[in-house]
C-alpha positions as CSV (number, residue, x, y, z in Angstrom):
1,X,78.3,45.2,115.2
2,X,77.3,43.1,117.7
3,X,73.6,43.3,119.0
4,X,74.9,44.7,122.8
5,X,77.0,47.3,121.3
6,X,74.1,48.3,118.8
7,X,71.8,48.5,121.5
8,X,74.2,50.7,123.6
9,X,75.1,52.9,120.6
10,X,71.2,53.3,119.8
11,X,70.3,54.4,123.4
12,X,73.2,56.7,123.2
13,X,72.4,58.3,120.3
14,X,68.9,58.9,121.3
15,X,69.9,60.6,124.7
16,X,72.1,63.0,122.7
17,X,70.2,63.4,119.6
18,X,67.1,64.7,122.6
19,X,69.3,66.5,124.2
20,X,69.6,68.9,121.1
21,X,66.0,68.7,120.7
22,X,65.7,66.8,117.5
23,X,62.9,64.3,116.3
24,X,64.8,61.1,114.7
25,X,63.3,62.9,111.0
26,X,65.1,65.8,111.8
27,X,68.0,64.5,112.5
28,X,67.8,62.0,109.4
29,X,66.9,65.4,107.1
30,X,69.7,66.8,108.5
31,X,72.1,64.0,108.1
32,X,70.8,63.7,104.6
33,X,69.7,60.0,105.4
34,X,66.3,58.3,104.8
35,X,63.5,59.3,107.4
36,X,63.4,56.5,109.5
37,X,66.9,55.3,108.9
38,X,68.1,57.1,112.6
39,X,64.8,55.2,114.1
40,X,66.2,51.7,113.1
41,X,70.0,52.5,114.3
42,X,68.5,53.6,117.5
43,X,66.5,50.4,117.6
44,X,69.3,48.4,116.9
45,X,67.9,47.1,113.5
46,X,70.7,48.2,111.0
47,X,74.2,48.3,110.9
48,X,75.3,52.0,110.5
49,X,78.7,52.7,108.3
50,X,81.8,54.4,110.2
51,X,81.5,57.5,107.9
52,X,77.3,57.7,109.4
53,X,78.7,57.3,113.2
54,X,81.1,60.5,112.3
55,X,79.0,62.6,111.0
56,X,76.0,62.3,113.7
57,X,78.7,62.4,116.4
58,X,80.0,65.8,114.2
59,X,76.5,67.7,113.8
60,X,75.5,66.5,117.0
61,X,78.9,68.1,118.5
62,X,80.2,65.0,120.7
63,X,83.2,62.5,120.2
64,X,82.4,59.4,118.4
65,X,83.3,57.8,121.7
66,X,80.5,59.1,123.8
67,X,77.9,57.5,121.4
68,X,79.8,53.9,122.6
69,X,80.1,54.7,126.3
């Protein structure tokens, strides 16, 4: 991904991922991903897999698109 769209993607999914209340462990637990895996997406320092970006968008309950907007 390139880094502008990472970074956009990363603040997105932070704003939604607080707006359900969620630590970036709990949403990693949830997600059944490694605990600081959501903390380097959000911080732009891993490339995240299309499968990944549906099911956060999913549990979170928002379009794929918003996390890109």
């Amino acid at each position: 991904m390139n880094k502008n769209v990472k970074k956009k993607f990363g603040k997105n999914l932070r704003k939604y991922r607080k707006q359900k209340g969620l630590s970036q462990e709990d949403l990693s637990l949830e997600l059944e991903l490694d605990g600081s895996y959501i903390g380097k997406v959000e911080n732009a320092k891993l490339n995240i897999t299309i499968d990944k970006i549906i099911s956060i968008a999913d549990f979170l309950g928002i379009e794929v698109i918003d996390l890109f907007k």
